[in-house]
C-alpha positions in Angstrom: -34.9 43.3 -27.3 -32.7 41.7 -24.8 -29.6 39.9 -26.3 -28.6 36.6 -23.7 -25.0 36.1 -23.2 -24.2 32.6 -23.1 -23.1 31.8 -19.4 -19.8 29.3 -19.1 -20.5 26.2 -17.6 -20.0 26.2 -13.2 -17.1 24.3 -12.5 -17.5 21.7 -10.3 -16.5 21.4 -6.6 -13.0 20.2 -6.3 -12.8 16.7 -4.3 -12.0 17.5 -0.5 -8.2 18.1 0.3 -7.3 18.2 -3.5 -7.2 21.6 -4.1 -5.0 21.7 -0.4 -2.6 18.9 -2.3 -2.1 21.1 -5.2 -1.3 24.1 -3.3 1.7 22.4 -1.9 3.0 20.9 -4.9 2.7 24.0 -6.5 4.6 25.7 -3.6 7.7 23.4 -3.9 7.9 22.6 -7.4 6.7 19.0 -7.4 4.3 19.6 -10.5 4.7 16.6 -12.6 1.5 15.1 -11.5 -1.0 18.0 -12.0 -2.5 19.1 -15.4 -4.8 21.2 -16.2 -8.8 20.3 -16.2 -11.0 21.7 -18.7 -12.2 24.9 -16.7 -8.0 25.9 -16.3 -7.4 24.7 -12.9 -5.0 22.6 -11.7 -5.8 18.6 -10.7 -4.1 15.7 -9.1 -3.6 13.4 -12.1 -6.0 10.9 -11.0 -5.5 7.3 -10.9 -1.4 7.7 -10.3 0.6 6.7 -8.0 2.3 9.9 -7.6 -1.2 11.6 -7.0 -2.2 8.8 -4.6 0.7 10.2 -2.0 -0.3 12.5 0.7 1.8 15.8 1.0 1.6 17.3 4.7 3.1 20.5 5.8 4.0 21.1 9.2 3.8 25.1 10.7 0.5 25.5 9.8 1.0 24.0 6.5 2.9 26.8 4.3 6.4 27.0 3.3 6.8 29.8 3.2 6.6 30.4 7.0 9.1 27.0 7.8 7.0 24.7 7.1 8.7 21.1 6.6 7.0 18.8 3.9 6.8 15.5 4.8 5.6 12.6 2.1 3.2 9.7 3.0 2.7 7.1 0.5 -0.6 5.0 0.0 -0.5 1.2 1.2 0.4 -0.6 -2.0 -2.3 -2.8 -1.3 -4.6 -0.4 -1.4 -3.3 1.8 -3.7 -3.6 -0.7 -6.8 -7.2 0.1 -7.5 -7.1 -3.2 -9.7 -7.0 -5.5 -7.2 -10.0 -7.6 -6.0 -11.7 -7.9 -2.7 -10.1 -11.3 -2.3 -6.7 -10.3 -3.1 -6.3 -7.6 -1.2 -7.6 -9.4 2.1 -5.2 -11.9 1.6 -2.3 -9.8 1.1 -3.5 -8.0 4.8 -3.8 -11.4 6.4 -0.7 -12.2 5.0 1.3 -8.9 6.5 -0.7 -9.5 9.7 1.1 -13.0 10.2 4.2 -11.7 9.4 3.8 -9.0 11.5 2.8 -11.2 14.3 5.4 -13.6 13.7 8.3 -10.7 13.3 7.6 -7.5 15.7 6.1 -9.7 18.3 8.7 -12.9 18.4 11.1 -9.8 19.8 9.6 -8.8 22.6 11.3 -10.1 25.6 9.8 -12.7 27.4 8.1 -12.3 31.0 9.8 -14.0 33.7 6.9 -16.3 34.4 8.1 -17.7 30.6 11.7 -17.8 31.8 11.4 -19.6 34.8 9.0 -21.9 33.6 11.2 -24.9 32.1 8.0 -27.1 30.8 7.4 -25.1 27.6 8.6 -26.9 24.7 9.5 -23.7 22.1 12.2 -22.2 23.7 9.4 -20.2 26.0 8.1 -18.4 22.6 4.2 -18.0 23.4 1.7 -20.0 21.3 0.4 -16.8 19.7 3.9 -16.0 17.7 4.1 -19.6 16.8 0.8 -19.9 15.3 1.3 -17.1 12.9 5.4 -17.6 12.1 3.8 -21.0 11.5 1.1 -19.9 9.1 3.3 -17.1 7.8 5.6 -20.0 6.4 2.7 -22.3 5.3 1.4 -19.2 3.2 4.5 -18.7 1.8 4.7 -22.1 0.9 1.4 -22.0 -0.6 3.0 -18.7 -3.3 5.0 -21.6 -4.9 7.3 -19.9 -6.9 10.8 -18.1 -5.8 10.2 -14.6 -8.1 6.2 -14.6 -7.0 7.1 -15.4 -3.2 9.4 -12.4 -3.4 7.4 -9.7 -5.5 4.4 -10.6 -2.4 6.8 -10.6 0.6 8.5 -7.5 -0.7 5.2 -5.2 -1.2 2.8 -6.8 1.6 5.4 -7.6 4.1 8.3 -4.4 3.1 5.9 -2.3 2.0 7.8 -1.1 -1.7 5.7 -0.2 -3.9 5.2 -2.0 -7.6 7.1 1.0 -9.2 10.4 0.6 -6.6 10.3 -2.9 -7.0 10.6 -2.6 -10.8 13.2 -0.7 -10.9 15.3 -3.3 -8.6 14.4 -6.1 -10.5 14.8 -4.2 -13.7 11.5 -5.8 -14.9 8.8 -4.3 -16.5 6.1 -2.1 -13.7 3.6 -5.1 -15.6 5.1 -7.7 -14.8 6.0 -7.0 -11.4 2.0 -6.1 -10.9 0.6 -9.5 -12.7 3.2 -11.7 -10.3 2.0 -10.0 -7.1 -1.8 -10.6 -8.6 -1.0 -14.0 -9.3 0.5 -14.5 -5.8 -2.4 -12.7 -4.0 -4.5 -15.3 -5.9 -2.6 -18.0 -4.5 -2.5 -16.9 -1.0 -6.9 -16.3 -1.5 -7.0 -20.0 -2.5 -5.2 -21.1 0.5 -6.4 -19.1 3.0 -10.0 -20.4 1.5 -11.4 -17.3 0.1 -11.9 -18.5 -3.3 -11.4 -21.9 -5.1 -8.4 -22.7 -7.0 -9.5 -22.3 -10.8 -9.2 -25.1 -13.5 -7.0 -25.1 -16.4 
């Protein structure tokens, strides 16, 4: 009679680029957001911030041959997985007015523009005052100082919740509900969802 060994359960594939993540924490020490899975190996600790940020090696992506590590973090607004649809578009159109308004409003004129002493704004074309203009209404539209300044500082700066926490000294909480709050705000007046009552 033949006696069956019970075979261990297969792990499972590991997600694509993970296991190329863990490698290079492992290689310089930055373990604090690994753990160990079930079947011994080592994982990103999901659903982190920490694990959300891309490690990239240059020199062929070792260390140990001169490789230089370089950090790129996730877009806060899509890194908070908690966000809605809504939210998060607003927050984009948001940046993208500001963006307009800002980078583009220092370009230097052409000399067409210059010359040209019939233009009313200072020879600024319509395109940049359009969105400084509905960069300001939307800004208007947040309402409150502290809520206008968590939005500004992670759509328009780019911090992330957990930087702006600690230079507010608030709570990581708090600083996420008052950009959610402001994100609603900006949805309701750029028209993507109706202003709720109560």
């Amino acid at each position: 009679m033949s006696r069956r060994t019970a075979q261990k359960p297969k792990p499972p594939k590991l997600p694509r680029g993970e296991a190329e993540q863990v490698r290079i924490r492992r290689e310089i020490g930055h373990d604090f957001a690994l753990r160990d899975d079930r079947f011994g190996r080592k994982r990103l600790t999901t659903g982190t911030q920490e694990a959300a940020r891309i490690y990239e090696v240059s020199n062929g992506g070792y260390t140990s041959t001169g490789g230089i590590v370089r950090v790129r973090n996730v877009d806060p607004l899509l890194g908070i997985t908690s966000l809605t649809r809504q939210q998060r578009e607003a927050g984009m159109r948001f940046r993208g007015d500001f963006e307009r308004a800002s980078r583009e409003g220092l370009r230097p004129m052409a000399w067409e523009e210059r010359v040209d002493g019939g233009r009313r704004d200072g020879g600024i074309p319509d395109h940049i005052l359009s969105a400084g203009r509905a960069h300001a209404e939307a800004t208007r539209a947040l309402a409150h100082w502290e809520v206008s300044t968590v939005v500004q500082k992670i759509c328009c700066a780019g911090d992330s919740v957990k930087s702006l926490a600690e230079q507010t000294g608030e709570a990581r909480d708090v600083v996420s509900k008052m950009l959610k709050i402001g994100l609603d705000l900006l949805a309701v007046h750029y028209g993507m969802m109706g202003r709720r009552a109560g």
